[in-house]
N, C-alpha and C positions, 0 to 999 in steps of 0.2 A: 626835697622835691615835694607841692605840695600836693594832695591831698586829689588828683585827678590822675597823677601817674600810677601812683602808689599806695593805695589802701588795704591795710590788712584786714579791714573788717569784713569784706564781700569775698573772703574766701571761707565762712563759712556759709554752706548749702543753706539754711534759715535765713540767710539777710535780704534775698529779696522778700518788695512787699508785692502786696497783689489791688490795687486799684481796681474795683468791680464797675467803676463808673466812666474809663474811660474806654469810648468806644473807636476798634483800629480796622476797619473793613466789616461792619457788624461780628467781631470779635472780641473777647474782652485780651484787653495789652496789660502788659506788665514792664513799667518803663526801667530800663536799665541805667539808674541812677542808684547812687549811694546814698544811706541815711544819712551820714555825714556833708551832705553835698554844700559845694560852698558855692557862695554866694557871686562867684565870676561867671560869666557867662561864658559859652563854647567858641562866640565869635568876639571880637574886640576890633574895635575903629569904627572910624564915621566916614561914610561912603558917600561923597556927594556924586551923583550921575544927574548928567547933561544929556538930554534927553536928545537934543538935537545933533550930536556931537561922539555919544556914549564913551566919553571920556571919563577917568576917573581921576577925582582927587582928594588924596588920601591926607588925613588930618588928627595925626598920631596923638591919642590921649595922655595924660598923665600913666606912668608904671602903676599896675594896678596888686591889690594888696594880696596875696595866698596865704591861705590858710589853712595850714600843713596838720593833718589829724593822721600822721603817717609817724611810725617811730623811727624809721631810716630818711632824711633826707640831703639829696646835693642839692648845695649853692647851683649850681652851674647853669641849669634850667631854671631859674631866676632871676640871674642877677646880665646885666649886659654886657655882649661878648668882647664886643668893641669899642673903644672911644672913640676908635680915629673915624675919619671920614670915609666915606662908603668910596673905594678905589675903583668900580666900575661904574662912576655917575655919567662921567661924560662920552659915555658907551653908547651910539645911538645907533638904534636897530632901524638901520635903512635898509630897504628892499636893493640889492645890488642886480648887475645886470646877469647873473646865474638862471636865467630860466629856459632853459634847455628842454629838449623832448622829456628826459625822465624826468623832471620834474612833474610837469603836466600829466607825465601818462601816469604818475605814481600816486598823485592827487586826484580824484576827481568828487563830483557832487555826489551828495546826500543820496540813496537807493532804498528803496524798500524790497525786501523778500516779497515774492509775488504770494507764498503759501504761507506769509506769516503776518495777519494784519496787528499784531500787538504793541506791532512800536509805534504806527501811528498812532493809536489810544495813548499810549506814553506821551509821545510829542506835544500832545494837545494839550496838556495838563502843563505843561516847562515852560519858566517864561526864561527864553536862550541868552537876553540883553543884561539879564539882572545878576550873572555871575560875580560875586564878591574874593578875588583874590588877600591872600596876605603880604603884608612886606615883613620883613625880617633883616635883624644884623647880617651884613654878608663878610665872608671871613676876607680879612683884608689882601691884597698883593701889590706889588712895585717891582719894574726893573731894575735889574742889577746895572749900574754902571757909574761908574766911578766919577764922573764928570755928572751926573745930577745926584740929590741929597735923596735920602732915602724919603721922599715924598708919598703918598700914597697913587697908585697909576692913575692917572684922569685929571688931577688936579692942576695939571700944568698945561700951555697950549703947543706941548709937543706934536706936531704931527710925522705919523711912522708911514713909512713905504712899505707896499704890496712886496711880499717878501717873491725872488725868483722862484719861477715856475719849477723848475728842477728840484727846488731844497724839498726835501720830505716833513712831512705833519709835525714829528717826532723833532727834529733838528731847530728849535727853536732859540732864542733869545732868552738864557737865564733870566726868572723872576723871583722874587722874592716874597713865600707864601708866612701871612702868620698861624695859621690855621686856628683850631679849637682844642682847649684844655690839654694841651702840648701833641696834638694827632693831626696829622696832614691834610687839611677841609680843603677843595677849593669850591666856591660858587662862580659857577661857570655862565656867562651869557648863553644864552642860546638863539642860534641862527637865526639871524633877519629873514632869512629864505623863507623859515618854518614859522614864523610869529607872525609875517605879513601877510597870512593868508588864515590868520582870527579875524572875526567880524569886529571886533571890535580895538583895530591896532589905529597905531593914528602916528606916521612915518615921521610926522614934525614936530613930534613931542618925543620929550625926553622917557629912555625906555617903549617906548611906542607906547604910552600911557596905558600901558601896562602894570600890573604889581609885579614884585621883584618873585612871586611865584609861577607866575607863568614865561615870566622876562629870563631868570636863570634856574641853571642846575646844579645842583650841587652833589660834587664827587667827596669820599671819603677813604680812603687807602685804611683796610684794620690790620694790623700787627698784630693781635692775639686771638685765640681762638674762640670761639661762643661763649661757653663758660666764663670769659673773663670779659666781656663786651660789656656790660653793665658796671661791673667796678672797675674796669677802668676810664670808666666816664667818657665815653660816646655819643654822641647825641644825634638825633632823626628830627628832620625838619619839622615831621607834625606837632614834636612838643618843643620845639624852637621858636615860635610862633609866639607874637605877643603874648596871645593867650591860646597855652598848650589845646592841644585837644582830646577831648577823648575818642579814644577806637572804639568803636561797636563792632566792624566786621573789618578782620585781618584777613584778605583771602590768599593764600601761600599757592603760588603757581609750580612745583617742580619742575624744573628741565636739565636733559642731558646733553643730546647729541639732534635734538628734533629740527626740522628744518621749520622754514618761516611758514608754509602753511598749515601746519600745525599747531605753531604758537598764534597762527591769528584767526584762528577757530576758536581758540581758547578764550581770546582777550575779543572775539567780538561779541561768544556769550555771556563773560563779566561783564563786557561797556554796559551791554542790553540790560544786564539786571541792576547795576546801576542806574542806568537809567529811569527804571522802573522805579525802583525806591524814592529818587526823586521826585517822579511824579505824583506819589499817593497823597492825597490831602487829609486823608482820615484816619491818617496814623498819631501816636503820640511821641512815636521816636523818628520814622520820616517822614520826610514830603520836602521843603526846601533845603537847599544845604547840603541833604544828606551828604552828598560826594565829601565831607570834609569828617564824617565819620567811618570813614571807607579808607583803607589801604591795602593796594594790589602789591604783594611781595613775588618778583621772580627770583628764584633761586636756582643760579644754572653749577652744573656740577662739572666746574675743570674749566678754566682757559682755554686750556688746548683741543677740549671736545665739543665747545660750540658751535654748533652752526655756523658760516657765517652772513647766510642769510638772513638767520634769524635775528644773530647780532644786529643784522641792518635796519629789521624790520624795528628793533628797540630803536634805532639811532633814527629813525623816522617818524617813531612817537615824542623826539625829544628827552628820552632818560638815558641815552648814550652818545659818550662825543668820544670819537676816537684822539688818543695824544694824550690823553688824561690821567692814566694808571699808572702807576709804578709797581717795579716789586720790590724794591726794597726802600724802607722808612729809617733813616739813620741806623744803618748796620741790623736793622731786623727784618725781618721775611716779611713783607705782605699774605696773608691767610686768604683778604676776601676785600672786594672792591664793592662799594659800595654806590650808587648814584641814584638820586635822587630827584623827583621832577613832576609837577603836577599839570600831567598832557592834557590837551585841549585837541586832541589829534583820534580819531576812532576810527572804524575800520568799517570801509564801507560794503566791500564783497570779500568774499573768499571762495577763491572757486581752486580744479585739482592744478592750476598752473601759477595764478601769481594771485597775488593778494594787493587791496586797492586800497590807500589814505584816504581820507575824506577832514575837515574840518566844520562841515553844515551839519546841526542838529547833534550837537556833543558835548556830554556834559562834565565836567573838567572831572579827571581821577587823579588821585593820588598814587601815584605811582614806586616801586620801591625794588632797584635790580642788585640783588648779587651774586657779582660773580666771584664764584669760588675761584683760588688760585690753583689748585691741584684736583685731580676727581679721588671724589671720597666715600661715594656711593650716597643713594637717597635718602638716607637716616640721617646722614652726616646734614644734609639742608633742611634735613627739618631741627635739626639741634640749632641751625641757624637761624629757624624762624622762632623756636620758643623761646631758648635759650637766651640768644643775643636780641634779635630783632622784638619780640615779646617784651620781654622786664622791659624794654625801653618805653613802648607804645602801651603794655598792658590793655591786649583789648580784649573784649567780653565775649567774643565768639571768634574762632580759627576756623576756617573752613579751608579744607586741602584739596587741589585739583592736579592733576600730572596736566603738563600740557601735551594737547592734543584732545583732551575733553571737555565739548562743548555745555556748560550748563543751557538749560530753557531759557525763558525770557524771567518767569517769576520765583526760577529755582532758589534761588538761593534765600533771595524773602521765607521761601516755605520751610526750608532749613533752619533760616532765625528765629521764626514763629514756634517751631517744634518746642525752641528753649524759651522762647516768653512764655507762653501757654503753660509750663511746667517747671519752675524752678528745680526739681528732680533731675534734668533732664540733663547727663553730662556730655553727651553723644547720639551725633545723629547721621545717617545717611540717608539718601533716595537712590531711584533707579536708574542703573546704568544700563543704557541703551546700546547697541552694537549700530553701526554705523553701517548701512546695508547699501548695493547698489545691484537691481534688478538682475543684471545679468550674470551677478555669481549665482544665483539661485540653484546654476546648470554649471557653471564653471568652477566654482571654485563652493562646492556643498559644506566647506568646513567652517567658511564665515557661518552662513548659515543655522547650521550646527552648533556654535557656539551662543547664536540669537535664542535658540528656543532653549538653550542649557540657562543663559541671563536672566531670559523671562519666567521660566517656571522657578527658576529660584526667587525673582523679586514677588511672583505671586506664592509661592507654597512657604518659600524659606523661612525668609525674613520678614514677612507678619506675623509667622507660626512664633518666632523668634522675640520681635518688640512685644507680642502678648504679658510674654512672660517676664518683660525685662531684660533680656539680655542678650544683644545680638555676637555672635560667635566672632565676627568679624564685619567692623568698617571699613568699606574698601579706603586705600588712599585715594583712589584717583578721584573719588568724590564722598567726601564724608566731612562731619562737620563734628570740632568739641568746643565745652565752656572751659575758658582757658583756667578760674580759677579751680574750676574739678581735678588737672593736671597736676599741679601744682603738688612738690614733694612736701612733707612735714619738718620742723625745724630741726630736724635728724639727719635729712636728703634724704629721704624715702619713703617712695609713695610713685604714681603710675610712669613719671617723664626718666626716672631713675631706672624701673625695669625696661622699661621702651628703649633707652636709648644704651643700653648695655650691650645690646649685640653689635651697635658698631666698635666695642673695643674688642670684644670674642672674636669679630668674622677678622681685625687685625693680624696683619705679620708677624709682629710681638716686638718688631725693632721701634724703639722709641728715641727720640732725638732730646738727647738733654738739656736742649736751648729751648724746645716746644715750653712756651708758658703753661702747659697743659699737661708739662710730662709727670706730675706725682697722681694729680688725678687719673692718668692712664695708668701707670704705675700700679696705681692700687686698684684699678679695676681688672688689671691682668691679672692680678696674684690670685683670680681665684680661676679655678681650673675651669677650661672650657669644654668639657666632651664634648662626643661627639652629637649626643641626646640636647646638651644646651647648644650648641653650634647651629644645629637643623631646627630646634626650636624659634631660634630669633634669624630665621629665614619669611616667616608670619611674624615679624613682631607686633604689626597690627595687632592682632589676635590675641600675644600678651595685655596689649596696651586697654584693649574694651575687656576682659578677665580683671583686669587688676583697678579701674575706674568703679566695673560695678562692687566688686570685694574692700574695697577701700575702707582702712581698719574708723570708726565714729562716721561713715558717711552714708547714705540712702542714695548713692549715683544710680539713675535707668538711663538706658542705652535704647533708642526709638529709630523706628526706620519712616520717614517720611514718603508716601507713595504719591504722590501730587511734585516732588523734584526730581527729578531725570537730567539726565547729563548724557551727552553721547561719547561714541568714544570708536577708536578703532581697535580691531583681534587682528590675530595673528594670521596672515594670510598664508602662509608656509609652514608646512608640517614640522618643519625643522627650527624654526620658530616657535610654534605652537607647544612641540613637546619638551622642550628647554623652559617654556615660559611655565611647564605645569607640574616640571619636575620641584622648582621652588616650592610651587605654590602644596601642594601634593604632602612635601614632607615635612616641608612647615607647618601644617593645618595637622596633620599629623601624628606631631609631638608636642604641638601646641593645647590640642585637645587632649593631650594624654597631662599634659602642666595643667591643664584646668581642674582636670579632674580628682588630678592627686592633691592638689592644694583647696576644693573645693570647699573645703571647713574652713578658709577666712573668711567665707559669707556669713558666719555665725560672730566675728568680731565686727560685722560692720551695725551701719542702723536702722537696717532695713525691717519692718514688722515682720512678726512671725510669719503670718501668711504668707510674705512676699519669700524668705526665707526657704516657706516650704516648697514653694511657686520656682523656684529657684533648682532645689533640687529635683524634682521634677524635671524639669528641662538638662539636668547633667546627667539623669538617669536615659533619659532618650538620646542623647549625644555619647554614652557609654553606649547602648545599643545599634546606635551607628557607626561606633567608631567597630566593633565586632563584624556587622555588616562587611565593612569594607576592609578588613583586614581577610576575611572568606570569601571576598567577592569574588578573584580569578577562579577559583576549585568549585565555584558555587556554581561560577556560571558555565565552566565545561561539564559539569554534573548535566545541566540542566540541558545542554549539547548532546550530551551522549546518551540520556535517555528519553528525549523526543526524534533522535535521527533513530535509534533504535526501534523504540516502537516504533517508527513509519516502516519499519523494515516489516512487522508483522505481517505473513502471509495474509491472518484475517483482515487487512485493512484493504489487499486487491492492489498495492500500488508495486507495479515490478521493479523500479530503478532503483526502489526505499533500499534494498538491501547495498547493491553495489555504491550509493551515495555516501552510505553513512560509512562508509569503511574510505572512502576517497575524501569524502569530508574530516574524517579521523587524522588521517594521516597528513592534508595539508593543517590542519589546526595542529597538529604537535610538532609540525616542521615550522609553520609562525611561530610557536611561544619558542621550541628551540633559538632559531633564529634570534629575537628579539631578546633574548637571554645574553646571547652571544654579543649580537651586537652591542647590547647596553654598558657591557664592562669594558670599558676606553674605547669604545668609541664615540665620537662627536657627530649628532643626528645632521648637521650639515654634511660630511665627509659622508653617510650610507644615507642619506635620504630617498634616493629612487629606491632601495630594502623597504624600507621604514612606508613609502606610498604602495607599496605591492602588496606588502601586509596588512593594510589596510581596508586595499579593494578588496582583497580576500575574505575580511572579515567584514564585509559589509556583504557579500555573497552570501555568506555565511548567515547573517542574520536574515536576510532577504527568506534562505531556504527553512531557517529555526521558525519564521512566521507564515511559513507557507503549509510547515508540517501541525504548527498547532492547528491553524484553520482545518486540515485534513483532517485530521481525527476528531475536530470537534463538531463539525460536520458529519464526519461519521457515525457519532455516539448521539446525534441527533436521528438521521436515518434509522439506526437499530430503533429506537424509539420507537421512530414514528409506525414502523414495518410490523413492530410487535402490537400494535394498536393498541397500547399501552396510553392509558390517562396521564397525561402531562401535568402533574402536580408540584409544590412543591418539597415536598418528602422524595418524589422521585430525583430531584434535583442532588439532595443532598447525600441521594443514598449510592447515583454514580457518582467516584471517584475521580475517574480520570477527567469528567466533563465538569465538573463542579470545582478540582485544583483550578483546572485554565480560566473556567470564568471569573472566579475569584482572585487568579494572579493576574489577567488581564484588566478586570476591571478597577483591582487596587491601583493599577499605576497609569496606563494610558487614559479611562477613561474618566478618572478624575481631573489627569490633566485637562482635559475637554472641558469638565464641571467649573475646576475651579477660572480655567482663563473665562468663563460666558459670565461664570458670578461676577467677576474684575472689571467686566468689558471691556475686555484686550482676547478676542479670540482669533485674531490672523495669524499669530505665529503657528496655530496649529495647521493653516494649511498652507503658510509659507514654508517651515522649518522644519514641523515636525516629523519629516519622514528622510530626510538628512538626518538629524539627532539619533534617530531611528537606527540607521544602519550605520552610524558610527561607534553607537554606541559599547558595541563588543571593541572596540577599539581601546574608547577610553578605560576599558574594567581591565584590557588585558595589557595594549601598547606602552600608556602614562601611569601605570601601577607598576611594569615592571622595570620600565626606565629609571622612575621614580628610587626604588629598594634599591635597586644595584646600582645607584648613585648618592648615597647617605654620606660619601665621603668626602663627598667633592659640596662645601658650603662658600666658596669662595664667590666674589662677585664680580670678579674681572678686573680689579680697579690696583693693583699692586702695581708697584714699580711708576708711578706718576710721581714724575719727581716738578711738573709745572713746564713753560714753553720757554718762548728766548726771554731777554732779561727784558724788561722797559724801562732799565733806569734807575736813580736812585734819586730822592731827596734827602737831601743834606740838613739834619738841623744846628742851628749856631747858638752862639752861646747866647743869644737876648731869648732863645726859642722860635725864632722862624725859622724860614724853610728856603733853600735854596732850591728851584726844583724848574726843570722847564717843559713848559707845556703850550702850546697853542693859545695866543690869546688876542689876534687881529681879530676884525670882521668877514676880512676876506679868506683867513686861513679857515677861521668855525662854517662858514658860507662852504668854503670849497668842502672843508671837509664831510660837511650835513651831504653837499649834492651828491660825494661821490658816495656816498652810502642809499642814497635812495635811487643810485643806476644801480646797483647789485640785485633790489626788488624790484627794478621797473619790468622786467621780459621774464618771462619763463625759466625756469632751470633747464640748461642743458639736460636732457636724456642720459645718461651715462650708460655706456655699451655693457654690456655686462660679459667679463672677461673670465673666462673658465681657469682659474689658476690651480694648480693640482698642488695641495700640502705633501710633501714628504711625509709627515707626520702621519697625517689623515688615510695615506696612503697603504704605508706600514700596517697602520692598524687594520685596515680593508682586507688585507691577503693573510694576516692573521685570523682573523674571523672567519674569511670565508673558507681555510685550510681546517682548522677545527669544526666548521659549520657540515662539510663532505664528512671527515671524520665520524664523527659522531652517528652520521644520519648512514652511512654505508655499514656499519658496524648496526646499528638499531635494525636492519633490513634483514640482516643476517636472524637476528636471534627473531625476529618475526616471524622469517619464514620456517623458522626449525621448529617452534616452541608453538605455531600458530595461533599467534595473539596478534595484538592492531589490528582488528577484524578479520584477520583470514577464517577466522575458526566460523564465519558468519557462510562461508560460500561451502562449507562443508556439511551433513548431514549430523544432527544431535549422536545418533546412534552409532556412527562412524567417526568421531572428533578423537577419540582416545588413539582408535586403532592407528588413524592416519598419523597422529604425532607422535607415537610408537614407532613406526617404523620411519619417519621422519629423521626423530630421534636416534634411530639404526645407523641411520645414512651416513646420518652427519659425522656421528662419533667415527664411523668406518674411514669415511674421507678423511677425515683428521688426524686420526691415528696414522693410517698409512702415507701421510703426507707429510707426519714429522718424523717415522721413521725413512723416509724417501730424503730427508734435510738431512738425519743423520749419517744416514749409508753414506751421501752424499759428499760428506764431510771427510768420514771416513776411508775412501777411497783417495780423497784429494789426500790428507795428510799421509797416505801410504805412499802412491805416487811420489810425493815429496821427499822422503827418505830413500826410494829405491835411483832416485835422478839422482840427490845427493851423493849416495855410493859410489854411482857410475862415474862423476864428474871426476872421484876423488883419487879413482885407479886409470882415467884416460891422462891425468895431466894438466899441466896451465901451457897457455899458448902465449903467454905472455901480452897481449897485444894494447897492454899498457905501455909499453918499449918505447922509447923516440925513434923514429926508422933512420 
């Protein structure tokens, strides 16, 4: 391979150079070229364009030379795939008569954001006519039939009938695939429907004078797993191309189960920054083209948990034709479906119902979907992007988004810049924004809540954090790395090795001995998984930036970029919310406790002393938080019981202080009870209206904890002032009680004030933060105890996906093709395209939402709540004898002994006499028993067992 897929020299941290002279937005660039760099250029062919006409014709150079500075290389990306004649020539992408309502309504023109003017800046800078597609070998096909020669399809002037309206997609006409380097390719046309609506198709030219990149798609069926996607010789269109290309930005989309308007928030914030890239003229790495150094990876997790709206929304872009897949490739499993397609399709609205196509003002992306064949959780798709999809592309920066998170317009640029700017730089994120709509502000306070928890962490955190090097944790849903920082050592070990070990930990342990994959699994089981490493790689982010910066010869830093932002949606459901935070809780957890114990590999890296010392520093403040939060719940009822007490203070004048704080007492030890209870089996869906009542509780609860500091600080002002006492500041420090509150008030609320006015971001203080506010005893007590009394449960849901119904098989023969059948009319790809884009034309049905009662869930409820009375009828008892949980508060000091003395009388008296009242009791019964007995035994039997 030469020398653009695969160079070993740019994985060491020194190889890039630093250019001081060239200027990329009044910024100095650092172009992302190799020393080595050979002398082919990124694009290849001669583009003649008719200005009048914007037709292209393409006039294929001599094969050009590579020059391999690589010690591993395949033939295969080299040399040509095909001799035969290209099987889809006489394929001609005429517009058919399919234009129906959803088409129209699913298409419309070009829109701008009315609050976002930056894409027009963009637009103006794009010239739309001058798009240079590639062509490429297409892997060959022909029908099967025994009365024509195996000819290649197109070259004869057979013409085929519109197959009946009844036959399904699936049920086609055997063909005969050759594919690539013995693996199942096909490059599929795609729909005249969807290509007659480029500005620049042209219906009476062959391919609608189009290049075969924007004319076809290409599907790839993989048989073996990530790990093995590289050796066995796979190949992706962008290094299929005359002249391969190189990746600069791989952006990896995750997705599960998200519906389509989720995924087209996602991809309408990539087109935009795309976009943008292309538009810059004063860069040294974009401005035209760029889109050919760009590839959009979806990575959906499981067949079966698609969407399948979303599926449509892909098959609208042109990177999905339905009839295409198989699952099985000559007697082996299909792993992951691959397709391939460089859309010329963007997305013109996204609003909360349907989501709109557009084809005006777009600029062509590279596009890259796979769909997993089983769900294997989201480690598993990123082993797909690095592993498999990676070594293939090798590209210079990975940027990871979940779908459903929108980047800005310039996000992702600001991301890339973080690593031009800083060859150091292995890892980066920005800020993740919470996705807010006015009216939860009163409705639903926990969005909210979780706004001002995002924001002070992107202002206190994680600057406090890139200071020093080392951020704690890259979110996935928007963080960025330099793929060669990743990269393990000629050992396999090194950060993509610890990262991705926990998808074999959080495994069943059953391993399938036909898995190409199963010794490498094999040997990753053999080593013991506790329960300590289980919850650990629940964060395995958090391994993965630990082990980048500790990296044994390397100087990796880890920076958080504040100028990208990415939106994103929270959990709108408590029960949602506290599942989502129990992962995160005790991953982060035992993750920081992995950091900490292992923090002496920073002394084998190559980081300067200072950075070294800079370093520990920062774990000595993350041991002190990790103490923090392990005393957080006892700290903060500490902190409960003696401000509701002192309000009790006669000298304070407030009368209700006393009887509150003992009412206050008693429901706060009836919540943590409670939530104790509830948290061992049971599922916060199944007791969620518990889990909301604990809540309001404890948001009352803080409401009164800040009402009482106010009061006595107020107070201790008043005495002051009363005693006409000089207000100095020695008096300050000399009261105690007024000088803790100002000091622990002002270390935390009214910093947060300081630092959001420094940032210039101070609305969430009067949007959020008095929700945060009153949740806050929530999260110290609710998501801390859920958390502990769930360390056992690291599972992710995902067991027992054994994949959906079959799709078929291809057959390979013995020359090496494929017998395989798939859809390959105009009118079938036609029909098929339309009917995919009615599924997004209208709104999703509303789905009722149907109260279904789990048995299970059940069970466990009347469990809980039997033990929950228990407990608390029994606690009432020794209260009221022993006069504690504040009884002892409505009693007199002087009188506290006497009264529980004779208390204590009472109670013994009643007890006593009430087990021997159980005994007597007994005692008689068993007398009685004996003295009946007697009697029965001198009156006689009556027999009246007898048959009469």
């Amino acid at each position: 391979m030469n020398n653009n897929i695969n160079n070993n020299n740019h994985l060491h941290p020194n190889y890039y150079h630093h250019p001081s002279d060239i200027d990329d937005d009044d910024e100095s660039s650092i172009e992302f070229l190799d020393h080595n760099t050979s002398n082919t250029p990124l694009t290849h062919g001669t583009y003649n364009y008719n200005d009048s006409s914007n037709s292209i014709n393409f006039n294929r150079p001599p094969a050009p030379t590579y020059t391999n500075h690589s010690t591993t290389s395949l033939d295969y990306y080299n040399r040509p795939i095909f001799d035969t004649e290209n099987p889809f020539e006489s394929y001609e992408m005429q517009p058919t008569a399919y234009h129906g309502n959803n088409y129209n309504q699913a298409f419309v023109p070009h829109v701008y954001d009315d609050d976002d003017p930056e894409e027009k800046e963009f637009d103006q800078r794009i010239q739309y006519n001058n798009f240079e597609g590639d062509h490429y070998d297409l892997a060959t096909a022909s029908y099967v039939d025994e009365f024509v020669d195996n000819t290649p399809f197109g070259t004869t002037d057979l013409e085929f009938q519109e197959p009946p309206l009844q036959e399904e997609v699936r049920d086609k006409k055997p063909i005969r695939a050759s594919g690539i380097n013995g693996h199942l390719v096909l490059d599929c046309p795609v729909a005249g429907e969807l290509l007659s609506k480029f500005p620049d198709y042209k219906p009476d030219e062959k391919d609608g004078a189009l290049s075969r990149e924007f004319a076809f798609m290409r599907y790839t069926a993989v048989t073996c797993g990530p790990s093995n996607f590289y050796r066995d010789a796979y190949i992706l269109r962008p290094v299929h191309y005359p002249i391969p290309r190189q990746t600069e930005l791989m952006i990896v989309i995750t997705m599960y189960n998200e519906d389509d308007i989720l995924l087209g928030r996602t991809l309408k914030g990539v087109f935009k920054n795309i976009k943008y890239l292309e538009s810059k003229s004063r860069s040294s790495v974009w401005g035209k083209d760029s889109w050919k150094k760009i590839v959009v990876c979806i990575v959906s997790d499981g067949r079966t948990k698609i969407n399948e709206r979303a599926q449509a929304l892909l098959a609208g872009l042109g990177v999905y034709q339905e009839g295409l897949a198989k699952s099985r490739v000559d007697d082996k499993k299909v792993q992951a479906h691959m397709y391939e397609y460089t859309t010329r399709v963007g997305i013109s609205s996204v609003n909360d119902d349907v989501v709109k196509l557009t084809t005006e003002k777009i600029v062509p992306v590279q596009m890259l979907f796979c769909l997993k064949e089983t769900n294997a959780k989201k480690i598993n798709s990123h082993r797909w992007c690095f592993q498999a999809i990676g070594q293939v592309l090798d590209p210079k920066i990975v940027i990871l988004l979940d779908c459903g998170t929108q980047p800005s317009g310039k996000s992702l640029y600001k991301l890339w810049k973080e690593f031009d700017r800083d060859h150091r730089v292995a890892g980066a994120c920005g800020e993740i924004t919470v996705s807010l709509k006015k009216r939860q502000m009163l409705t639903n306070p926990l969005v909210y809540g979780q706004n001002f928890e995002y924001k002070i962490s992107n202002i206190l955190d994680k600057p406090t954090e890139s200071a020093f090097g080392f951020i704690s944790v890259l979110p996935g849903a928007f963080s960025a790395y330099r793929y060669v920082a990743l990269q393990n050592d000629i050992n396999g070990v090194g950060p993509l090795e610890k990262y991705f070990k926990g998808e074999f930990l959080h495994s069943s342990g059953e391993l399938d001995p036909n898995d190409d994959e199963y010794e490498l699994k094999r040997a990753l089981l053999k080593e013991e998984a506790g329960i300590f490493t289980s919850n650990m790689y629940l964060a395995e982010d958090r391994i993965l930036c630990f082990e980048l910066v500790a990296k044994k010869g390397c100087n990796w830093l880890l920076r958080y970029c504040k100028s990208a932002s990415a939106e994103t949606d929270v959990p709108e459901a408590l029960a949602e919310f506290i599942l989502q935070r129990r992962r995160w809780l005790n991953g982060s957890f035992f993750a920081a406790i992995y950091s900490l114990v292992h923090f002496v590999k920073v002394w084998g890296s190559s980081h300067s002393f200072g950075r070294k010392i800079f370093l520990h520093i920062e774990f000595f403040y993350q041991f002190i938080n990790l103490i923090v939060s392990w005393f957080s719940i006892g700290s903060y009822f500490l902190v409960f019981r003696i401000l509701t007490t002192s309000l009790s203070n006669s000298d304070l004048n407030f009368a209700p202080g006393n009887i509150l704080s003992v009412v206050f007492l008693w429901l706060y030890l009836a919540s943590i009870v409670t939530t104790f209870v509830l948290s061992f089996g049971n599922k916060p869906k199944g007791t969620e209206r518990f889990y909301i009542v604990i809540v309001i509780f404890f948001a009352i609860l803080m409401a009164y904890m800040i009402f009482a500091a106010l009061f006595m600080a107020i107070h201790s002002i008043q005495q002051i002032y009363n005693s006409n006492t000089q207000i100095t500041v020695a008096l300050f420090f000399q009261n105690a009680e007024f000088r803790d509150l100002v000091v622990a008030t002002a270390s935390t609320y009214a910093l947060y004030f300081l630092a959001s006015f420094i940032y210039f971001e101070p609305w969430h203080m009067f949007t959020s933060f008095l929700q945060y506010i009153l949740l806050s005893p929530s999260y110290v007590n609710v998501l801390n105890i859920y958390a502990f009394c769930n360390i056992d449960d690291v599972s992710w849901g995902t067991k027992g996906d054994v994949g959906g119904k079959s799709l078929g098989e291809a057959k390979l023969r013995e020359d090496g093709t494929f017998d395989v059948s798939v859809p390959i009319l105009k009118e079938e790809i036609n029909q098929s395209y339309l009917n995919q884009l009615e599924k997004i034309r209208d709104p999703a049905p509303k789905e009722e939402k149907v109260m279904i009662t789990n048995t299970e869930d059940y069970y466990a409820f009347i469990r809980s709540m039997t033990v929950l009375i228990w407990m608390i009828t029994n606690f009432i008892v020794i209260a009221l004898v022993l006069e504690t949980g504040g009884f002892n508060q409505f009693v007199a000091d002087d009188t506290v002994e006497d009264t529980k003395s004779s208390r204590s009388e009472i109670f013994l008296t009643v007890i006593l006499w009430t087990v021997a009242f159980m005994a007597l009791f007994r005692f008689i019964g068993c007398i009685y028993y004996l003295l009946g007995r007697m009697a029965r035994r001198m009156k006689g039997s009556e027999h009246a067992t007898k048959m009469g």
